[in-house]
C-alpha positions as protocol buffer text, in pm:
chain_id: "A"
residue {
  index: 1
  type: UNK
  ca { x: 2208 y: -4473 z: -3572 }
}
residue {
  index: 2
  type: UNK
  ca { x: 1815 y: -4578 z: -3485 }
}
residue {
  index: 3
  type: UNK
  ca { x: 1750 y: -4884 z: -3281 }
}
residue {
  index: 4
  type: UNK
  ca { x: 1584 y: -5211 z: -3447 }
}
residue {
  index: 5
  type: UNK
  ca { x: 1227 y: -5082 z: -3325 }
}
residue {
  index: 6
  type: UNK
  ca { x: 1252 y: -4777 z: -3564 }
}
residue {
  index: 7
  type: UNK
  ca { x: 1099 y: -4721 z: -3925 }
}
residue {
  index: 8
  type: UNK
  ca { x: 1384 y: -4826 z: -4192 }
}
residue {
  index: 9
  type: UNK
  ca { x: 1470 y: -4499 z: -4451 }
}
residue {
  index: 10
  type: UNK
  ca { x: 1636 y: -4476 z: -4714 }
}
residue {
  index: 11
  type: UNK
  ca { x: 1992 y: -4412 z: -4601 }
}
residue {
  index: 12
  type: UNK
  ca { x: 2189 y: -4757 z: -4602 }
}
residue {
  index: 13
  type: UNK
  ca { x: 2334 y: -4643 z: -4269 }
}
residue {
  index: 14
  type: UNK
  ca { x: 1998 y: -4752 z: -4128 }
}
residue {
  index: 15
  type: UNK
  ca { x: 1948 y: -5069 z: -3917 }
}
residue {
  index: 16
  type: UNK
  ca { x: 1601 y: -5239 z: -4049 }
}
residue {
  index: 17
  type: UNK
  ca { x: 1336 y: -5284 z: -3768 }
}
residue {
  index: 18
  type: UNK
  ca { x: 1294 y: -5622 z: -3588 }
}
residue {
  index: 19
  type: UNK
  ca { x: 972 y: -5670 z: -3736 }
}
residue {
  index: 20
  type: UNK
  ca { x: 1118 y: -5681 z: -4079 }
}
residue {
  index: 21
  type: UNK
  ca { x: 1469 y: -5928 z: -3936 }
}
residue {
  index: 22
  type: UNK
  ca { x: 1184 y: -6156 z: -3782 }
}
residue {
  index: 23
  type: UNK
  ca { x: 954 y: -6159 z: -4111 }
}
residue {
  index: 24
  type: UNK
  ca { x: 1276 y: -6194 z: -4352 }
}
residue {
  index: 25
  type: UNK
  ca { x: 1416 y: -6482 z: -4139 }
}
residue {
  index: 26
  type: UNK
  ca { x: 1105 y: -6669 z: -4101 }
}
residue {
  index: 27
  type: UNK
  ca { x: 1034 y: -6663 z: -4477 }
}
residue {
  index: 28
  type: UNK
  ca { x: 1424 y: -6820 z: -4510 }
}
residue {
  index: 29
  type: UNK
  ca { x: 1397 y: -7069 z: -4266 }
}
residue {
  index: 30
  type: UNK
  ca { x: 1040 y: -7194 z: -4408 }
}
residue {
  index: 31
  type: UNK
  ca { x: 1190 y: -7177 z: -4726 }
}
residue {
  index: 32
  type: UNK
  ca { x: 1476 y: -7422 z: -4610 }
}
residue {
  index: 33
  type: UNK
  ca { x: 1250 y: -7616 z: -4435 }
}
residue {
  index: 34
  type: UNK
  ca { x: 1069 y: -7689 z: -4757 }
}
residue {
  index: 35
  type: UNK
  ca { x: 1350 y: -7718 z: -4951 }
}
residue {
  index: 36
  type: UNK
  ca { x: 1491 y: -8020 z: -4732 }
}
residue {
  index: 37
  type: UNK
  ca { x: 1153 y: -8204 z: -4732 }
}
residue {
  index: 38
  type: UNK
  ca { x: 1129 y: -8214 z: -5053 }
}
residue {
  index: 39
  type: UNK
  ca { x: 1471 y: -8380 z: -5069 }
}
residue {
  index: 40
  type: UNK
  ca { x: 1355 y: -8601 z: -4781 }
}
residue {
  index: 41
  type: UNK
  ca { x: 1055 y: -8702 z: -4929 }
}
residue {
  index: 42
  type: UNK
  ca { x: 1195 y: -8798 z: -5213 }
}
residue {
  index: 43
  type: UNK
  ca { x: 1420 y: -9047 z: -5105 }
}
residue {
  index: 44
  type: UNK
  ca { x: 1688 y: -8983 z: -5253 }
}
residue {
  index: 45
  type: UNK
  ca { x: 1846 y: -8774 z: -4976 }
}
residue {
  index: 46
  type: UNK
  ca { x: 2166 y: -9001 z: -4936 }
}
residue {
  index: 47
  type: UNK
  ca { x: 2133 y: -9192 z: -5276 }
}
residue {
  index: 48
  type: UNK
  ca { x: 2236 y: -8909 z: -5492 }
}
residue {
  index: 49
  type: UNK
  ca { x: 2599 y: -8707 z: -5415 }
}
residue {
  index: 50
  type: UNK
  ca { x: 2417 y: -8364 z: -5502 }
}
residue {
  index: 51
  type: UNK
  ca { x: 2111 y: -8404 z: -5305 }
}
residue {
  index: 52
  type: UNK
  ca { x: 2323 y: -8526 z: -5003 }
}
residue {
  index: 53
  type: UNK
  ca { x: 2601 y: -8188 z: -5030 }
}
residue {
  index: 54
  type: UNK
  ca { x: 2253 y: -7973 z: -5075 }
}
residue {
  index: 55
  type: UNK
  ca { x: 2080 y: -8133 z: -4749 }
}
residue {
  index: 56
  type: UNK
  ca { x: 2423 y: -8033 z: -4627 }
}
residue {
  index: 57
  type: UNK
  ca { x: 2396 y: -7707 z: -4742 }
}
residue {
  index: 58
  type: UNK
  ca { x: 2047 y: -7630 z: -4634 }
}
residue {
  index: 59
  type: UNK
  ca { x: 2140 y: -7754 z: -4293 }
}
residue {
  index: 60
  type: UNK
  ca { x: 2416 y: -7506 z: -4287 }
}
residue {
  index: 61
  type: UNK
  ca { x: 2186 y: -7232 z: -4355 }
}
residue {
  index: 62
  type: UNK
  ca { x: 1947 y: -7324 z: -4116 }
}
residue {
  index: 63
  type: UNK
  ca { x: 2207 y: -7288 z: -3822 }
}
residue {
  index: 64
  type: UNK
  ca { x: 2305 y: -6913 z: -3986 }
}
residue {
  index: 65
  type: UNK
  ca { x: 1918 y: -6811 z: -3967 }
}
residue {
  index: 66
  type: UNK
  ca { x: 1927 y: -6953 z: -3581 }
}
residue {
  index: 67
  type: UNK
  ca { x: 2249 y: -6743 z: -3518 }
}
residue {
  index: 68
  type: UNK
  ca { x: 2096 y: -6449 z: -3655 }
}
residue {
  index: 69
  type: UNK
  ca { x: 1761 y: -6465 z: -3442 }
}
residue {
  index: 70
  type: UNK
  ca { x: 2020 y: -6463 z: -3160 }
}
residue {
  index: 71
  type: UNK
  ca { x: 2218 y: -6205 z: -3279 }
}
residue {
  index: 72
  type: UNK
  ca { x: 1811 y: -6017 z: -3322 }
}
residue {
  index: 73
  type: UNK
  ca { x: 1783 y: -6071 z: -2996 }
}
residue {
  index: 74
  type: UNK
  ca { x: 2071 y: -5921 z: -2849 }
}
residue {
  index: 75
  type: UNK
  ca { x: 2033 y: -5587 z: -3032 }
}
residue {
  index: 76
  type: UNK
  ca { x: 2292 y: -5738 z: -3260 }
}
residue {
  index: 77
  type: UNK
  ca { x: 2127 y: -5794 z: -3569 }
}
residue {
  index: 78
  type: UNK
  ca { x: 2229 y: -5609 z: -3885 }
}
residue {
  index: 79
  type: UNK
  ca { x: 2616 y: -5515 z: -3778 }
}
residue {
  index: 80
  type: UNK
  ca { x: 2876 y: -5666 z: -3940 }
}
residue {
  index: 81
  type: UNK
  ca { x: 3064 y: -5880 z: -3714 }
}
residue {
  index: 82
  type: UNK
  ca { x: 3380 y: -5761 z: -3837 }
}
residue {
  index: 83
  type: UNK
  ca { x: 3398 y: -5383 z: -3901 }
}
residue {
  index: 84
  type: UNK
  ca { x: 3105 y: -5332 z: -3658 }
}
residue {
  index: 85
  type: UNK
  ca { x: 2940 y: -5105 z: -3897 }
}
residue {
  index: 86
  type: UNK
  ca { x: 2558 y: -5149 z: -4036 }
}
residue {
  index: 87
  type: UNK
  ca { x: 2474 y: -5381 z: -4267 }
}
residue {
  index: 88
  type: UNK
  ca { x: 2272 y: -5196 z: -4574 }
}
residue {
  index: 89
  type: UNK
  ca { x: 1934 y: -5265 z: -4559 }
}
residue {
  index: 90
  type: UNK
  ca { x: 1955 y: -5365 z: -4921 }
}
residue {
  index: 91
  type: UNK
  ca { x: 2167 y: -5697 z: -4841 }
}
residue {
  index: 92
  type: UNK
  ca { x: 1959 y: -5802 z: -4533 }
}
residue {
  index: 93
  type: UNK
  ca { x: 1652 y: -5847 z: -4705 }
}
residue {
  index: 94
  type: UNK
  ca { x: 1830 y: -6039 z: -4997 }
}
residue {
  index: 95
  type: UNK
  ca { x: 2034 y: -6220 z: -4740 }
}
residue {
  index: 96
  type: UNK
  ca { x: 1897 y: -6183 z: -4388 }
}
residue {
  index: 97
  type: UNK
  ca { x: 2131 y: -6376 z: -4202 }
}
residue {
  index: 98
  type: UNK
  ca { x: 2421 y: -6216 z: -4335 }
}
residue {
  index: 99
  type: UNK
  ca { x: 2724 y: -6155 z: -4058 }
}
residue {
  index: 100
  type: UNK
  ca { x: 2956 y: -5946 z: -4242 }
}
residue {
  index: 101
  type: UNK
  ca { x: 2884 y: -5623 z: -4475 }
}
residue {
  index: 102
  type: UNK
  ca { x: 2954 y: -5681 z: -4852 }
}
residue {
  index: 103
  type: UNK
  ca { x: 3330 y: -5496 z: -4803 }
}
residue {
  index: 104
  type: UNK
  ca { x: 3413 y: -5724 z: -4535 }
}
residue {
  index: 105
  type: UNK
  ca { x: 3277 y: -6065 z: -4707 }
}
residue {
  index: 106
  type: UNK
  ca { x: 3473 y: -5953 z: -5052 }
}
residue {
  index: 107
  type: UNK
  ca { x: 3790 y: -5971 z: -4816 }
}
residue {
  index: 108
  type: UNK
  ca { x: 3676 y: -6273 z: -4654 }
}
residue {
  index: 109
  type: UNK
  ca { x: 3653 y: -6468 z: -5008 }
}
């Protein structure tokens, strides 16, 4: 296994670098962030039933991207936190605050 500092290849046994982790995270939280203020500006944040369960929501995510910069920063990043094996590649940078690998969420759900 290569540490976070190393080039990513094409085997889906790789761990991505922490340059990529930090440049796919940022791009989710300021996507969040602009997601919920739009909803804030608005108005119609706690007027409307589905813009109050998607403020909810976007919240939610927000404290998964925070838990993943920590879990970046303790050389924990991209390993499922229930098999302990790699996450692919592939489903970090679709989903880059991912905890589990796609075999363990499937059992999860």
């Amino acid at each position: 296994m290569t540490s976070l500092d190393t080039e990513r290849s094409d085997s889906p046994h790789e761990r991505v670098s922490a340059h990529d982790a930090r440049q796919w995270l940022a791009r989710e939280r300021n996507a969040r962030l602009t997601q919920l203020d739009a909803i804030e500006q608005s108005g119609q944040k706690d007027a409307d039933e589905l813009m109050a369960a998607q403020t909810v929501s976007l919240r939610r995510v927000l404290k998964e991207i925070d838990h993943a910069e920590q879990r970046l920063e303790a050389g924990k990043y991209g390993v499922c936190e229930e098999c302990a094996r790699p996450v692919a590649p592939e489903r970090l940078e679709i989903l880059p605050y991912a905890r589990c690998c796609v075999s363990c969420q499937k059992k999860a759900v």
